[in-house]
C-alpha positions, 0 to 999 in steps of 0.5 A: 525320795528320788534318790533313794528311787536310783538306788533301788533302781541299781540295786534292782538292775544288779540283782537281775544281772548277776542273778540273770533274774527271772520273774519269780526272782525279781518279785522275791527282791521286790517283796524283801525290798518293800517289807523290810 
């Protein structure tokens, strides 16, 4: 599981890159991560 904690943790850390994510982007990725 921890691994798979890092992944997310990337992902989320290139979304808010490239994205210059804002919180409203930030909760649209989480929510699409956890009800897929």
């Amino acid at each position: 599981m921890e691994r798979q904690d890092n992944q997310i943790q990337e992902l989320f850390q290139e979304f808010i890159d490239n994205q210059n994510g804002t919180i409203e982007d930030v909760a649209n990725f989480t929510y699409v991560l956890y009800n897929k």
